[in-house]
N, C-alpha and C positions, 0 to 999 in steps of 0.2 A: 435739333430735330431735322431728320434728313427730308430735303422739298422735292415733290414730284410733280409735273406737269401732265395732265389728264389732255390727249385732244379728242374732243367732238362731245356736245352734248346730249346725244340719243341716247336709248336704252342702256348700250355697252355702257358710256362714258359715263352717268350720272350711278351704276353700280358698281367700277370701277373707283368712284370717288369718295361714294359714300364708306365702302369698304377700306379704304385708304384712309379715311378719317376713323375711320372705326380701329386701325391699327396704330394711328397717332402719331403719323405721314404729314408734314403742312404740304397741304396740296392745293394746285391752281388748274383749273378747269377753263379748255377755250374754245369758242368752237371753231371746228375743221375748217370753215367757210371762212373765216376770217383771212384779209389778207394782211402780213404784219409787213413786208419788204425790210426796209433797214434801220426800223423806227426803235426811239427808244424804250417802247414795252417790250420790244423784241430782246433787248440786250438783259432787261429785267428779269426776264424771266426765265434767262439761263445763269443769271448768279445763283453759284449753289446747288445748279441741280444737279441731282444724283441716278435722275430716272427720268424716261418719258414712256406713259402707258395712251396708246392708240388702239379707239374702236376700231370694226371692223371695214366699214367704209373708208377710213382715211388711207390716202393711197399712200406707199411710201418715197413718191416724189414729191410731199407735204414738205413747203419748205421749214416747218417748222421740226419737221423726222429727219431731212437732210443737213441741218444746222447742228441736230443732235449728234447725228454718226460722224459728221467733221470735227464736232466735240470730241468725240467718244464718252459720248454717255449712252449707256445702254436703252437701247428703243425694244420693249415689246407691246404685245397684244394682248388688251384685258383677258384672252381666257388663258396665254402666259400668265398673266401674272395671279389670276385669282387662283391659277389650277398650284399653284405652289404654295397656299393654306390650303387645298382639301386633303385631308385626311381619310373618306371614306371609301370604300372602293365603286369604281369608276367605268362606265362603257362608253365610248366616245364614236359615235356614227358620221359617215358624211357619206358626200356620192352628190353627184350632178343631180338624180330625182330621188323622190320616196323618204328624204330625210327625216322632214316634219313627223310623218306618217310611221313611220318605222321607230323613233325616238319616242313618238307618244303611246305607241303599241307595247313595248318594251316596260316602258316606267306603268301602262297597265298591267302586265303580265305579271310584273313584280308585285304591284299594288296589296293589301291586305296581306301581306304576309304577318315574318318578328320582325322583320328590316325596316326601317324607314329609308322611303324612295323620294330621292327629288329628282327633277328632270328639269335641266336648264341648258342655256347656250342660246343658238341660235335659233331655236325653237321660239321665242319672245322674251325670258326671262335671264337675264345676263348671267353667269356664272357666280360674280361675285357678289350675290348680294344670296347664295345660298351656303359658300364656304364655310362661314363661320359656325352654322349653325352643324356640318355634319359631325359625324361620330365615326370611327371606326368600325362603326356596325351598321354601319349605316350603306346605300348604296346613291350613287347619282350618276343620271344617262344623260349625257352634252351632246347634243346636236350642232355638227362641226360643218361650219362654212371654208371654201377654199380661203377666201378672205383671210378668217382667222388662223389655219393653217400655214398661210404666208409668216406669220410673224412671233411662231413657235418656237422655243430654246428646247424646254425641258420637258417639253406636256408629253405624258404618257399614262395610257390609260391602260387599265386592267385587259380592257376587251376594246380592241378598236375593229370597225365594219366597216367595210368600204361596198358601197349597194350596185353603184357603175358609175361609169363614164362617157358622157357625151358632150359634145360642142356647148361652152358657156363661158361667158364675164372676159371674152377674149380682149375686149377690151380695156379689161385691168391687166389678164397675162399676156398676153399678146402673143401667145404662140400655143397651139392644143399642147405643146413638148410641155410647154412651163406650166399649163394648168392641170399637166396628170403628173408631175414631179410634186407641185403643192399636195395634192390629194393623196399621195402616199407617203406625203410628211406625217401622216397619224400614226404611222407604223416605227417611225426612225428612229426613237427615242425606245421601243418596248424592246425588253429580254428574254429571254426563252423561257421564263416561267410564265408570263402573259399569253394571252392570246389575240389572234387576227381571224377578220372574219371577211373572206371574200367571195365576188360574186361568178361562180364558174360558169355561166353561159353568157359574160360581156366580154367582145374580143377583145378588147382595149385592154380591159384590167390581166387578159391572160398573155396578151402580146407582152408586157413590160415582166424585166427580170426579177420573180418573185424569191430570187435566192438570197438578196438584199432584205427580207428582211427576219428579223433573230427569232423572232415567239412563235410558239404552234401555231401553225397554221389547218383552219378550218374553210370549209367553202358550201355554201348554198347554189341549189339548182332546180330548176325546171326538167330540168331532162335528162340528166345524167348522177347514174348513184355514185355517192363519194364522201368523202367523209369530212362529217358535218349532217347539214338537211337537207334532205333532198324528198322531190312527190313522183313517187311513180302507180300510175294505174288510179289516181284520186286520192291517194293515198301519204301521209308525211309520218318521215321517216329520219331518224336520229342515229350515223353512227360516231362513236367513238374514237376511231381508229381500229380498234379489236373487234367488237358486236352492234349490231345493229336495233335498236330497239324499234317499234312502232310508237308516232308518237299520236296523229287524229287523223279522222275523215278530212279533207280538204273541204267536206259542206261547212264545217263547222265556225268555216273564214267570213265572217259578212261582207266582207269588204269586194267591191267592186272593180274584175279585173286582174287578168293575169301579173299585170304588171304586180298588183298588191298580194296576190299570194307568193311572189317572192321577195315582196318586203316581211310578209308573215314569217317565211321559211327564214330570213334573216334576223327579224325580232324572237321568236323561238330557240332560234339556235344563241342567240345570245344569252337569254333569260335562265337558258340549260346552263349553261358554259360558267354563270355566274352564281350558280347551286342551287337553281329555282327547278323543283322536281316537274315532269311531266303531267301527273295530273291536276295539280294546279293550275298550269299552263291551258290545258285541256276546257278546264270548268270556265277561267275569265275569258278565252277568246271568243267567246259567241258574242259577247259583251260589249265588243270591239266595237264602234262604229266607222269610226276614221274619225282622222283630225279636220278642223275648221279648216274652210280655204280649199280642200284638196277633194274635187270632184263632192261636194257637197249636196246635197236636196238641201231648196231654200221651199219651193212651195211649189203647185198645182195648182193652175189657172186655166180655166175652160180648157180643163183638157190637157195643156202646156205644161212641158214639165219644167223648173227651171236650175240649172246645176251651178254652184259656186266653184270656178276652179281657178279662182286667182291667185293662187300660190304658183300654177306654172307659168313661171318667169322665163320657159326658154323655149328653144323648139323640140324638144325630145319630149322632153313632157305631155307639152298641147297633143302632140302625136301620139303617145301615151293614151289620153284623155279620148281624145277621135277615135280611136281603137277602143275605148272602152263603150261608145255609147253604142244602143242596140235599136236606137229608131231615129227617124230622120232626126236632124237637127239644124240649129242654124247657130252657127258660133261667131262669137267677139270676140276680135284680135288688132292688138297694137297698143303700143308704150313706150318707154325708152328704151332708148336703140343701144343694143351690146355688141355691134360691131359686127351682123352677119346678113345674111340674105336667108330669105322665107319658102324657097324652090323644096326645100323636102315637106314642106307641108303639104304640098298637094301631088309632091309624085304618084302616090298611089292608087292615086283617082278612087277617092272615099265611096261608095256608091249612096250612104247613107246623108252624105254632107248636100244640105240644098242649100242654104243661105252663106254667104260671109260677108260679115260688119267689119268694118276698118275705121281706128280712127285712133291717133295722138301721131307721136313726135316720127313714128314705123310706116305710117300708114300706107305713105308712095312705096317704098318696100315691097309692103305685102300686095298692094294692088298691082306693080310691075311682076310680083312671083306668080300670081294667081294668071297675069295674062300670060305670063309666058310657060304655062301651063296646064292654059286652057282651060282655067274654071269661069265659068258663068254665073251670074247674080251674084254680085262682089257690089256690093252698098259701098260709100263712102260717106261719115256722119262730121258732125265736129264738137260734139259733147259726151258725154259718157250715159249722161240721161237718154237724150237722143237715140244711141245704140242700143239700151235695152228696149226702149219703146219699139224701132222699126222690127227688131228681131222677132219680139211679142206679135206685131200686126203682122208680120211675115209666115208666122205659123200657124198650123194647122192642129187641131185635138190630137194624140195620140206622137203630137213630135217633140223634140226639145231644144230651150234655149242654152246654149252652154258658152260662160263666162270661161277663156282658159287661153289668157292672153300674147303668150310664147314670147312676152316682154316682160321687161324689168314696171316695176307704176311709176316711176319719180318725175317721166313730164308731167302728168297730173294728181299724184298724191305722194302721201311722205311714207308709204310701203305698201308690198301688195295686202296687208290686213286691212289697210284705211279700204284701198280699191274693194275687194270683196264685202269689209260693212255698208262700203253706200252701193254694191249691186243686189246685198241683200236688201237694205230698205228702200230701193225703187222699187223693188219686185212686192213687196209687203207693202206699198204704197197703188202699185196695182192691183192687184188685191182687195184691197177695201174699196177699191173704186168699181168692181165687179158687184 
């Protein structure tokens, strides 16, 4: 019985295992954090092995991945290895923002059809704990972190999207080069009967040499017709390469934000790409609300509005978010540090932004970015509680509190999902105290 070593016990690693048990793999599971140095479980645990499968958190200077590759035993990443039992056909999204958002849009649009849709990855629900069950008939949308993209052989998906790019996790790649090299690892393995979906109004994604890669290539856009989706005049619009069809009103997006009607135009254009007809498409998008986490309504409080957007882990995002909101606000920002400075958050001198809360492991960060560009009422707190409460007393009826941290949560919680369920139940905890 061939032994594989699983690291890390989170989401990835405990579906990764049980799926490996489920193929009749003797597998050992450890976690990441462990330090083993020169000890004898260390030695143990490489008699025999034939595999090492790593979430997506474990960095690959694990010495437990570097002991491997000295081996030469083969190191991949749980959605490596699960994506080599799926069987059904496959869209695989990423991009710096809008992932979550776009990946749950998608596996809606498909929803109710003949197909059965599942939607996993980095989305919450690991890859392999849905493989076994597809079909050939079936369809499943993987929400692709750069993470897992680092530690890809074979993954290739029917339809890969890449949304955009901007500054993230430099401190895992250590260079912007090496983190837009990962993010068009989705494309490297597809052939020209596959397809790619990119974003034609991000410079980044159009700076690098898109002759590298093999499959039709499609593009979504805001502002320019092309082929693919593209809105002109409020308008969305599907061409083929040959004709151009209409596909809806752009009213018919609920979602909040330019930035989201080109995740729509991206979800759409996929849903088409993958034989889901247009008016289909048409009927479930009113339907849409968006995904948990990502610029959410949590409630109304004398007046207060208050928004979940602890999914944005970076600064493009938050700035995203800031740009989305339409009345004063007062936002909360800081977390763990990914290795950059916080000056583009306030270059554009928000006219709408009165308040900013600071507080975790960022926080000098962000209060040296704010002075050194000149924003005023910049709080410093030292709880999470803390922050929502000043933010609340800070406002006024008619403004909003916005959660949308432009950090990673892992000085104070074990992801940003933890972080936005305890900003939703303070805020439901204020609430009943009204």
């Amino acid at each position: 019985m061939e032994k594989i070593l699983v690291i890390g016990k989170g989401i990835s690693g405990k579906g990764a295992s049980k799926l490996l048990k489920d193929l009749g793999f003797r597998t050992y599971v450890v976690d990441d954090k462990k330090k083993f140095g020169f000890s004898y479980l260390k030695q143990k645990l490489f008699d025999g092995l034939s595999m090492v499968v790593v979430s997506p958190g474990v960095e690959l200077s694990h010495e437990l991945v570097v002991e491997a590759k000295k081996r030469g035993i083969e190191v991949v990443g749980e959605l490596e290895f699960a994506s080599r039992y799926l069987v059904s056909d496959n869209i695989a999204i990423t991009g710096t923002n809008g992932k979550t958002t776009t990946t749950s849009l998608v596996g809606h649009l498909l929803s109710g059809g003949q197909r059965t849709v599942r939607v996993a990855g980095n989305i919450g629900k690991a890859l392999s704990t849905v493989v076994l069950d597809s079909t050939m008939l079936d369809i499943t949308v993987i929400e692709v972190s750069s993470f897992q993209l680092e530690t890809i052989c074979y993954f290739k998906p029917k339809i890969a999207c890449l949304l955009n790019i901007s500054e993230d996790h430099l401190n895992r790649h250590k260079t912007m080069e090496n983190y837009i090299k990962t993010k068009f690892r989705i494309f490297e393995n597809q052939e020209p009967y596959d397809k790619a979906i990119l974003n034609l109004d991000d410079p980044i994604i159009m700076g690098q040499d898109l002759t590298a890669i093999k499959s039709e290539v499609f593009f979504f856009s805001l502002k320019t017709e092309c082929k693919g989706c593209y809105l002109k005049d409020g308008k969305i619009y599907f061409n083929d390469g040959n004709q151009t069809k209409f596909v809806m009103d752009e009213s018919l997006i609920a979602l909040k934000g330019k930035h989201n009607i080109a995740n729509a135009l991206a979800g759409i254009l996929a849903s088409i790409l993958i034989g889901e007809t247009i008016e289909n498409i048409c009927l479930r998008m009113p339907s849409f609300k968006g995904a948990k986490h990502r610029l959410e309504y949590v409630a109304e409080i004398n007046g207060v509005t208050f928004i979940n957007d602890s999914k944005a882990t970076n600064i493009s995002s938050t700035i995203v978010a800031m740009q989305a909101m339409t009345e004063h606000f007062s936002i909360i920002l800081g977390g763990s540090d990914k290795g950059y400075e916080f000056d583009k958050l306030f270059e554009d001198k928000n006219p709408l932004l009165k308040n900013v809360i600071v507080l975790g492991e960022t926080k000098q960060k962000i209060l040296d970015s704010a002075g050194r560009q000149g924003v005023s009422n910049v709080y410093e707190v030292k709880s999470f509680k803390d922050a929502v409460n000043l933010a609340y007393e800070l406002s006024e009826s008619g403004e909003t509190v916005l959660l949308s941290p432009a950090c990673a949560s892992f000085d104070m919680f074990t992801s940003y999902e933890q972080r936005g369920d305890v900003f939703c139940n303070i805020v439901r905890g204020l609430k009943d105290k009204t």
